[in-house]
C-alpha positions in Angstrom: -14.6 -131.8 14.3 -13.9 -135.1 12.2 -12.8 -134.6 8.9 -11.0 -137.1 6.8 -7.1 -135.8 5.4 -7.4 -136.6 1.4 -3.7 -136.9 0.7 -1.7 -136.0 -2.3 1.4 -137.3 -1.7 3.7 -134.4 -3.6 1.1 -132.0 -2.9 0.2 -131.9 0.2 0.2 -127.9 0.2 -3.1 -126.9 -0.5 -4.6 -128.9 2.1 -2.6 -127.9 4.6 -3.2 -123.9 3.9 -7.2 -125.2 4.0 -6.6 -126.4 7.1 -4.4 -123.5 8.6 -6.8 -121.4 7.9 -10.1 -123.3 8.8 -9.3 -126.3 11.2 -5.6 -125.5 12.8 -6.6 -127.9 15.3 -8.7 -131.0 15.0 -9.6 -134.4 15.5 -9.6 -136.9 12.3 -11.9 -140.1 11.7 -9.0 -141.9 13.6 -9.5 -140.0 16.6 -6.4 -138.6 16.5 -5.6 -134.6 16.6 -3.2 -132.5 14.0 -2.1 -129.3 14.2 -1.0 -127.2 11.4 -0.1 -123.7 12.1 3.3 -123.0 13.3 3.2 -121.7 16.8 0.9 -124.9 17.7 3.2 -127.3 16.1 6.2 -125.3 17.5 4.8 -125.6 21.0 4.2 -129.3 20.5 7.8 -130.1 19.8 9.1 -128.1 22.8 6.6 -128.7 25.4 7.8 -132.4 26.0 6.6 -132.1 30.0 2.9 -132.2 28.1 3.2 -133.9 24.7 5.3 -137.8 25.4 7.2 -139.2 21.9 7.5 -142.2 24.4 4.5 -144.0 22.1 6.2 -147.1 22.9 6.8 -149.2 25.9 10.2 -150.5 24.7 11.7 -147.1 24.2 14.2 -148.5 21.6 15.2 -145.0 19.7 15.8 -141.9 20.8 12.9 -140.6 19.1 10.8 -142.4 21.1 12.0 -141.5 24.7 11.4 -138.7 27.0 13.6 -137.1 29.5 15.5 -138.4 31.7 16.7 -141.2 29.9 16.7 -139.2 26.6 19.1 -136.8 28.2 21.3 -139.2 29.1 21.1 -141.3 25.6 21.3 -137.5 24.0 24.4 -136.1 25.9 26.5 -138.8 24.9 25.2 -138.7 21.1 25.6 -135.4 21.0 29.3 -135.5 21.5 29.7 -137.3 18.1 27.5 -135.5 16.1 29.1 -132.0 16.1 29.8 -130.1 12.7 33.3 -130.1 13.0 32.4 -134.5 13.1 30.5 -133.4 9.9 33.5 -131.1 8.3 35.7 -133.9 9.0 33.8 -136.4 6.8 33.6 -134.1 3.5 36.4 -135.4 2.0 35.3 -139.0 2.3 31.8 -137.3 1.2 33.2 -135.7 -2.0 35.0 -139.4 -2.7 31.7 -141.1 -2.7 29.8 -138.4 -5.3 32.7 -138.1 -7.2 32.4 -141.8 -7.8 28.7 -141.9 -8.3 28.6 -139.4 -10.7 31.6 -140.9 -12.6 29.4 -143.9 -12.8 26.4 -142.0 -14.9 29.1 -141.2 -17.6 28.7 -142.8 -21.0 24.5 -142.7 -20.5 22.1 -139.5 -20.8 19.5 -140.5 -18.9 18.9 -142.0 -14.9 16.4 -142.2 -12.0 18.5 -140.3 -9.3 17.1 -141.6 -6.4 18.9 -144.5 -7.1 21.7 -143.7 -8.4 22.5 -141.2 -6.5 20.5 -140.0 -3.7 20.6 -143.3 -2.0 23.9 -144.9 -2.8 25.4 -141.7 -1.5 23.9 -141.8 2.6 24.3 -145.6 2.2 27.9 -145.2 1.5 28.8 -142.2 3.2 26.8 -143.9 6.9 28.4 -147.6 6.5 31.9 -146.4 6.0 31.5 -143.7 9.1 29.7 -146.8 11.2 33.0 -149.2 10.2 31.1 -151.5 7.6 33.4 -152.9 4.9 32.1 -152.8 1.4 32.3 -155.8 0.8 29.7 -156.0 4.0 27.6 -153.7 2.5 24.9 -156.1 0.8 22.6 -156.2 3.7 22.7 -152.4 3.9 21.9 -151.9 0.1 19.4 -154.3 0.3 17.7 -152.6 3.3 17.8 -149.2 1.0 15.8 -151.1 -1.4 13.4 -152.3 0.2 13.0 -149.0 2.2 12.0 -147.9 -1.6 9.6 -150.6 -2.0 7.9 -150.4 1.4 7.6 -147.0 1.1 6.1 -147.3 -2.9 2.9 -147.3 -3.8 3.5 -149.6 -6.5 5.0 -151.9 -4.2 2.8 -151.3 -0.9 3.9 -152.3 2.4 2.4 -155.4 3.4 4.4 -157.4 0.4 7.8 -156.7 2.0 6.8 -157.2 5.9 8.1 -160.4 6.0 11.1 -159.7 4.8 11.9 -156.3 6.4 11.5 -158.0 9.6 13.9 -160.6 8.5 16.2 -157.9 7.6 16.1 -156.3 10.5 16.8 -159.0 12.9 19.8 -159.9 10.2 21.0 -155.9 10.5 21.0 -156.3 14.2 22.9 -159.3 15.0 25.5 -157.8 12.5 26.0 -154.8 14.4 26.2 -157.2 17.9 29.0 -158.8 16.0 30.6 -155.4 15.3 30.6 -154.2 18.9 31.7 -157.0 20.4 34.8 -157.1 17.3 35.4 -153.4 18.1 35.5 -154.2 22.1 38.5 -156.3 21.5 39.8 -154.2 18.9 38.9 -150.1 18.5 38.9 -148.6 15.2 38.4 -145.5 13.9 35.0 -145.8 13.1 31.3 -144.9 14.6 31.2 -148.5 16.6 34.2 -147.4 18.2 33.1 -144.1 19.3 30.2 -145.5 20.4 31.9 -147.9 23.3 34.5 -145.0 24.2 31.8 -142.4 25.0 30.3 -142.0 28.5 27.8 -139.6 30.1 27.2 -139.0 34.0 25.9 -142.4 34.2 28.3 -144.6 32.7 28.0 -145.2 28.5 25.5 -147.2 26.5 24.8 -150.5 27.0 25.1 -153.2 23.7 21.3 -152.7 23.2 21.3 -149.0 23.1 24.3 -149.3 20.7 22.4 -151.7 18.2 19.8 -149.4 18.2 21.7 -146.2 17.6 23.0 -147.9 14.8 20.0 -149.4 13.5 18.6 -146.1 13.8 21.6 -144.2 11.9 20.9 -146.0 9.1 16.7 -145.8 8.6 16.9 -142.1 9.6 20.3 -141.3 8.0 19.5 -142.7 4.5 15.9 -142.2 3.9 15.8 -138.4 5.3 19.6 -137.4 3.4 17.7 -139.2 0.0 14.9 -136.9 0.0 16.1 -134.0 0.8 19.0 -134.3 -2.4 16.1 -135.7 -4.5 13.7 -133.1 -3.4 16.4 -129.9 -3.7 17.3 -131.2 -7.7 13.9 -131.5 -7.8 13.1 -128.2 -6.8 15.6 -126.8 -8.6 14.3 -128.3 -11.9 11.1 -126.4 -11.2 12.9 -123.5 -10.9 15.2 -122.8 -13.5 16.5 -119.2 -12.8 17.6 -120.9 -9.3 19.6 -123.1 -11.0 21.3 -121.1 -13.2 22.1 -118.7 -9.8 23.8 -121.7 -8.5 25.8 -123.0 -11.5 27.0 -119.1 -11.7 27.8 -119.3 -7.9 28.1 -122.5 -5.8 28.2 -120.3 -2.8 24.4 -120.2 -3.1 24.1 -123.5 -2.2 23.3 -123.4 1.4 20.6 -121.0 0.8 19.0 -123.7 -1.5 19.4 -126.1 1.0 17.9 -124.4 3.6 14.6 -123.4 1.5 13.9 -126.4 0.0 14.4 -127.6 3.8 11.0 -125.5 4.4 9.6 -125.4 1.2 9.5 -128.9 0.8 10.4 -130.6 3.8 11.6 -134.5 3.3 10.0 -135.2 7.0 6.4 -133.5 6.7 5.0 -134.7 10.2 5.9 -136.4 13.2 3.9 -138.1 16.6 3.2 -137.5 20.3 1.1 -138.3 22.7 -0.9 -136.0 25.4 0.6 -136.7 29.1 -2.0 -134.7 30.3 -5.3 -132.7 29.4 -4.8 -129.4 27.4 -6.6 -126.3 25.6 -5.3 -125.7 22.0 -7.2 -123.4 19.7 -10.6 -123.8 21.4 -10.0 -127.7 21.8 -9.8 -129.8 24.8 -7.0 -132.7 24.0 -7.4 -135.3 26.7 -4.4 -136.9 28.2 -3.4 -140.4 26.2 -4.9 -138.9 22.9 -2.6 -139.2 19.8 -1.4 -135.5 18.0 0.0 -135.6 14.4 2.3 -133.0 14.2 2.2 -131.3 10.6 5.7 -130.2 9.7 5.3 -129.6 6.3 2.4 -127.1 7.3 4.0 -125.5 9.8 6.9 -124.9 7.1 4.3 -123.1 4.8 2.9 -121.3 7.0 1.9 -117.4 6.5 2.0 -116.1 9.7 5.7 -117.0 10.0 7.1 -116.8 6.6 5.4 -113.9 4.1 4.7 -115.1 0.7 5.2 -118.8 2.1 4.4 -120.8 -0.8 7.0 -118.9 -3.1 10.6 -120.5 -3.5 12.8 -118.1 -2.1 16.2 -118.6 -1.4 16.8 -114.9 0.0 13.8 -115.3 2.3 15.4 -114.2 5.7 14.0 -116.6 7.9 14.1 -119.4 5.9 16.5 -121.3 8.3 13.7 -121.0 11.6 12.1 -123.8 9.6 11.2 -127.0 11.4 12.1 -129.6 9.1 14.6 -130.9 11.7 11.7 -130.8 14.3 13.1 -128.6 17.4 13.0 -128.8 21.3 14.7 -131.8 22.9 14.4 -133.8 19.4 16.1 -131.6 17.2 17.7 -133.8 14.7 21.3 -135.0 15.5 22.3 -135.5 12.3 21.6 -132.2 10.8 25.3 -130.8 10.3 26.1 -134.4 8.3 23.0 -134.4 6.3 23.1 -130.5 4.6 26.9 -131.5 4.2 26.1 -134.2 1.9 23.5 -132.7 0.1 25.5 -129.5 -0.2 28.6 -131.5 -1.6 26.2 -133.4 -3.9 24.3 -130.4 -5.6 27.7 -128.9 -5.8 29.7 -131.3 -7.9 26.8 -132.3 -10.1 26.2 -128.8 -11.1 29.8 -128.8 -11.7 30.8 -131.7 -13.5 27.3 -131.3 -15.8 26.4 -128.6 -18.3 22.8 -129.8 -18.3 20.3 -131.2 -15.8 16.5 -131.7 -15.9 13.7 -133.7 -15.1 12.4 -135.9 -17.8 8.8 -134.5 -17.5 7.2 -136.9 -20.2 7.7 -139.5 -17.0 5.0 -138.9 -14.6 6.4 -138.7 -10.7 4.8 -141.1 -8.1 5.0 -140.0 -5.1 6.2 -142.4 -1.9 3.6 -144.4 0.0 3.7 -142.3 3.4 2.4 -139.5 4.8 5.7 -138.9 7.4 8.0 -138.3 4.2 7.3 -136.7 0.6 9.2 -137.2 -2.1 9.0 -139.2 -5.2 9.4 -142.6 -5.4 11.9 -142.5 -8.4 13.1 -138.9 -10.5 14.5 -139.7 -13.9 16.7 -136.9 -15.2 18.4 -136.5 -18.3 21.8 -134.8 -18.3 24.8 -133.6 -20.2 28.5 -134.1 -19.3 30.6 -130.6 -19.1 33.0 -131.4 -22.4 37.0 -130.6 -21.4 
């Protein structure tokens, strides 16, 4: 059935219960299918003998490969990002809020995407990769433009030219780091990278620019969202809040609801290897699926009362924000730590926090990640 997918970009909810319940499976005016309810999107994630993420020839990420060179590029990953990698990184974590938030003193007012929900995966991944700060212009500048590509004030085609120029400039400055860390290790993620080997020997110099390259688009923009998307949350839910200022322990439980309640990555992409019956649909081998995270998240049939904010909800962590099978995200340990240490020292240092409501939210220009495009808060200071 073709049916066109009117978007709203921060909420995308009702549409998707419509289609749970009527179209769970279907074929858009772009000829590609979706899925929606959770045991089909579920299946799709696992079942990588029948559904490819290899939608490119050059295989460049990890995101994009199937087995077996994704086992071998995952294995050796996969020693790195452990959470005891993750625990070892919270105090240089708690450094960078610390000075963020120092840096809003003496005003009442910001947007905290930018001052805060960026600047702090920007920091947190350069320093972990080896990046001095006073190398850091390149990175910041990719951050930003990540904001304007993905703005619908902005729009994409503007900045293409210069995203692809910063790219190529991003690369060749990781090049130069490997080859500097090849003559001389540090204690840093470039290092790690040359020093780790799997049953096949370790990566080669491409494989490490792209790891890299990927660290930082994945790293930043999914870390962002979340931390602007769990204040955000929170601001809608005041009695949550308060639960959290009276006990920090609550935390995680926030994290991991607002994880499925409003998931910063809402869908993902594969492609068929091979023909296939799903709810009463023949998909064709070659044919494109969207994968609907954010549905899946909401869905009924998994999680009771599934549109409700509910940080007791005892399933809450089988969500699929991080996808699952083979893909499951690496850096899942790292990113709920710096959220988690974020949430946690704001709600400490401040007495009050809210959305400025009379500024109306815009969401970003994608339908792969939800979030708005800015959040200005107002705040207090505690007074000691």
């Amino acid at each position: 059935m073709n049916q066109p997918i009117t978007w709203d970009g921060l909420n995308p909810f009702p549409l998707y219960r419509q289609m749970r319940d009527t179209n769970p499976v279907y074929k858009d005016t772009n000829h590609s299918w979706n899925v929606f309810r959770y045991a089909d999107v579920k299946h799709v994630l696992t079942d990588h003998n029948t559904f490819s993420s290899q939608i490119s020839f050059e295989e460049r990420s990890i995101l994009f490969m199937d087995p077996p060179r994704h086992q071998k590029y995952r294995s050796m990953a996969s020693q790195l990002f452990t959470p005891k990698m993750a625990m070892g990184m919270a105090p240089r974590i708690s450094a960078v809020v610390d000075e963020l938030i120092r840096s809003l003193r003496g005003q009442e007012e910001t947007d905290l995407v930018r001052s805060l929900s960026i600047p702090l995966p920007l920091h947190v991944l350069t320093d972990w990769l080896g990046v001095p700060p006073e190398d850091r212009l390149p990175f910041k500048r990719w951050s930003e433009l990540e904001v304007k590509y993905n703005s619908f004030t902005g729009g994409m085609d503007a900045y293409e030219d210069e995203s692809v120029a910063l790219q190529e400039e991003l690369r060749s400055y990781f090049q130069w780091m490997i080859d500097s860390r090849r003559k001389e290790p540090k204690d840093d993620l470039v290092s790690a990278l040359l020093s780790v080997k799997g049953e096949t020997g370790g990566y080669t110099d491409g494989e490490m620019v792209d790891f890299c390259f990927l660290l930082i688009i994945g790293g930043i923009e999914t870390t962002a969202h979340l931390l602007t998307n769990t204040v955000l949350t929170l601001d809608e839910h005041p009695e949550v809040m308060q639960r959290v200022w009276d006990d920090p322990d609550t935390v995680s439980k926030v994290i991991d609801e607002v994880l499925r309640y409003r998931s910063p990555v809402q869908s993902t992409f594969r492609i068929v290897h091979h023909d296939i019956e799903m709810g009463g649909h023949l998909i064709r081998r070659g044919e494109p699926i969207n994968v609907w995270l954010g549905a899946a998240n909401r869905d009924e049939r998994v999680f009771e009362n599934a549109e409700d904010f509910n940080i007791e909800r005892k399933n809450n962590t089988s969500h699929l924000a991080f996808s699952s099978g083979i893909h499951y995200c690496l850096g899942v340990h790292l990113a709920k730590l710096e959220v988690k240490i974020a949430i946690t020292e704001l709600l400490n240092q401040m007495s009050q926090l809210e959305r400025i409501r009379v500024k109306e939210l815009v969401p970003i220009h994608s339908t792969v990640l939800l979030g708005p495009e800015s959040l200005p808060i107002t705040y207090k200071f505690v007074v000691k």
